[in-house]
C-alpha angles and dihedrals in degrees: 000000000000117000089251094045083050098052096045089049095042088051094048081056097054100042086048089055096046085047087059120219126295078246094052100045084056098058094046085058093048096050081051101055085049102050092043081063092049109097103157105352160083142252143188154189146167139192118246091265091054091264118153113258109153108019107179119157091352093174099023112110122237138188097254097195103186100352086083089070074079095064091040090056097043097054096038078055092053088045119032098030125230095269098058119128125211106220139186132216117237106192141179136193138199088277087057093248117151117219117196116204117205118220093184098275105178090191098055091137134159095265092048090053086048087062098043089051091043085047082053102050093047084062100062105269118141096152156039134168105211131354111236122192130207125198098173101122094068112052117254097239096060106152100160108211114255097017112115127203090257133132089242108112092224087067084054106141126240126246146169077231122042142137137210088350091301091292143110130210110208140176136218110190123210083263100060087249109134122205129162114273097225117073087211096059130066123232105255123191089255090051104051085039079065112045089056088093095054114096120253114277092017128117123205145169117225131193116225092206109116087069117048095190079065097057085053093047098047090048091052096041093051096045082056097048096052090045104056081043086069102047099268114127121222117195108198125041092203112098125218141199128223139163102234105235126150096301084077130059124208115252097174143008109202114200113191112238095220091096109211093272091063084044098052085045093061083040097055098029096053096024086230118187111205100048092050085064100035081066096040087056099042107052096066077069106052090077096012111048096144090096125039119261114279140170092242084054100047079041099052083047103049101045085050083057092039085048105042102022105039101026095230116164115228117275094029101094117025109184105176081163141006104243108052096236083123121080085206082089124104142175135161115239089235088062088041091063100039086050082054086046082062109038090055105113088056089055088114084075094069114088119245125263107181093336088312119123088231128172112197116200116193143182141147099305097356120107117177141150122176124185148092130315106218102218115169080267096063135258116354106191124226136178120195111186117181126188108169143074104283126065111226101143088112090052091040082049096054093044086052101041084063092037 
C-alpha cells in the first residue's frame, strides 16, 4: 500500500473506532431512555455469562415488595434442602382426646386433612372425644410487619396451625342458601357465619385473620368435619387448646408430600404471602426448636446467612419479614442481581412473563420485576427497582429485553 493510501486508510480507522460501533450507538440510546424512566431506582442486567451490561443505581437501597420471595426461597433452599418436608403431630391421651400440633405446614388444606384422617382410620381410630390444638411451636405475639386485620387473603395471618392459608371460599346462592365454595372442603359453622355478609349469587374468599380465636376455631371445625366425613367419630363439637408434654403419646406424624421445592413453586408463582413467612419462620426451627418461632429469630438467622453465605455487607439486605409486604425491607440492586446469579438454575420457579421467569414485586408507589431474559445463549439476569411515582417497569423491561 503506498504511504498516502496508508495514512488515509489508517485515519478513516481511527476515526471508525472514536465514532464507536452502530451497536454500540444503539446501546448508548437505549441506557439513555432507561435512565430517563428511572426517578428513584435501580436497574440492572447481565450477559449470559454474569457480565455487566446496564448497570443504574448499582449500591443505592430500594423497597423490594415481592422480589424478596426470591431471597425467602434461595436461603430455605440453603437451609432446609429441596427434599424437606413440613409435618404435623397427631396425638392422643388416657381420655381419648386428640391433640394436633402444628410445625408450620403452609400447605395444611382440605385434601391433605382428608389423607391424615384416612391415615388415622387405617390404623385402627374410630373414634375421639374432643380435638385439641396446639400452636406452641410459633410464638403467641406474631404481628408480621406490614399485614393488616382485612378480609383480603394476602393480610392472612401466620401460624404453627393453619389451615387452607387461614381463608375460607364460600358461596350464597341466589337463593340465600350458603355452601362452601370448594368442592373439596366441607361448610363449617364458622364458614357459613361468614359468608352471611357476601351478596347473593356471589362467591368470595375471606381471610379469618382479624381475629385470631377464628383462625383456632376454623382449624378445629374443619379437622372435625373432614373427619367424621371419614367415618371418625368426635364426641364433643367444642375445640380446645393444649401444649403436648409427656401426659400425651404420639399416634401419627404426618409429613406433607409437597417437598420444599413444590412449596417454594406455589410461593413464587402466586406471591403468596403467607406462605413466604410461614417459611421464614419455620426454618430457624428445623435445626433450633428450643424457643417458639418468632420474627427476631427468623431475622438473626437470616442476616448470619446474609453475612457469611452470601457475603452481603451490612446495610446491603434488610429482611424485617419474608414476604416483602414491609417496606421495612431493602436491597441494593447490586445484591439483587448477585442473589438472581445464584438462584439461576431455579429459574424455572418464576412465572413466566412472555416466555420470560419473571417475579413482580408491587406497593403503593413500588414497581419491580427481577428475573431472567431468555436470548437463543441462555438466561441473562435483570433487576428494575422502582421507587417513585410512574410505573415504567413494563417499558424499562421491553428496552431491556432488546438490549
Amino acid at each position: 500500500m503506498k504511504p498516502k493510501r496508508l495514512i488515509a486508510y489508517t485515519l478513516t480507522l481511527l476515526a471508525l473506532l472514536m465514532a464507536g460501533s452502530p451497536l454500540q450507538a444503539t446501546e448508548e440510546t437505549t441506557l439513555r431512555k432507561i435512565r430517563s424512566l428511572v426517578q428513584n431506582g435501580s436497574v440492572m442486567l447481565t450477559s449470559e455469562t454474569g457480565e455487566r451490561l446496564v448497570w443504574i443505581n448499582a449500591d443505592k437501597r430500594f423497597v423490594p415488595a415481592s422480589i424478596i420471595k426470591i431471597v425467602t426461597a434461595m436461603i430455605a433452599r440453603d437451609l432446609l434442602g429441596d427434599e424437606f418436608r413440613f409435618s404435623t403431630g397427631f396425638y392422643t391421651n388416657a381420655r381419648g382426646d386428640l391433640a394436633i400440633k402444628g410445625f408450620g405446614d403452609p400447605f395444611l388444606i382440605s385434601d391433605e386433612i382428608r389423607i391424615i384422617a384416612q391415615q388415622l382410620r387405617n390404623s385402627g381410630v374410630s373414634r375421639f372425644n374432643r380435638i385439641m390444638l396446639d400452636q406452641s411451636y410459633f410464638a403467641e405475639d406474631l404481628a408480621i410487619p406490614g399485614l393488616s386485620k382485612t378480609s383480603n387473603p394476602y393480610d392472612a395471618l401466620n401460624g404453627a396451625l393453619v389451615v387452607n392459608f387461614n381463608t375460607i371460599q364460600v358461596q350464597k346462592r341466589l337463593s340465600g342458601k350458603i355452601v362452601s365454595a370448594e368442592q373439596e372442603t366441607p361448610l363449617t359453622p364458622l364458614a357459613a357465619a361468614k359468608a352471611t355478609a357476601i351478596a347473593r349469587g356471589k362467591t368470595g374468599r375471606i381471610n379469618l385473620s382479624a381475629n385470631k380465636a377464628d383462625c383456632n376455631r376454623y382449624a378445629g371445625e374443619l379437622f372435625a368435619a373432614i373427619f367424621r366425613e371419614q367415618g371418625i367419630t368426635i364426641a364433643h363439637d367444642a375445640i380446645g387448646e393444649t401444649a403436648v408434654d409427656a401426659a400425651w403419646q404420639l399416634r401419627y406424624m404426618h409429613r406433607n408430600p409437597r417437598a420444599l421445592t413444590d412449596v417454594l413453586h406455589g410461593l413464587l408463582q402466586y406471591s403468596n404471602n403467607f406462605i413466604a413467612n410461614q417459611i421464614f419462620l419455620a426454618i430457624p426451627q428445623a435445626s433450633d426448636t428450643a424457643t417458639p418461632a418468632s420474627l427476631q429469630k427468623s431475622r438473626r438467622l437470616f442476616e448470619n446467612h446474609i453475612r457469611t453465605r452470601l457475603d452481603v455487607a451490612d446495610g446491603e439486605l434488610i429482611m424485617v419479614e419474608g414476604s416483602g409486604i414491609s417496606r421495612g425491607n431493602r436491597v441494593t440492586g447490586n445484591v439483587m442481581i448477585s442473589i438472581l446469579e445464584r438462584f439461576k438454575p431455579h429459574a424455572e420457579l418464576l412465572t413466566p412473563k412472555d416466555g420470560h421467569p419473571i417475579k413482580s414485586g408491587t406497593l403503593t408507589g413500588v414497581y419491580n420485576y427481577a428475573g431472567y431474559i431468555r436470548t437463543g445463549k441462555g438466561l441473562r439476569s435483570f433487576v428494575i427497582m422502582l421507587n417513585q411515582g410512574k410505573n415504567h417497569r413494563d417499558a424499562i423491561l421491553a428496552l431491556l429485553t432488546n438490549f
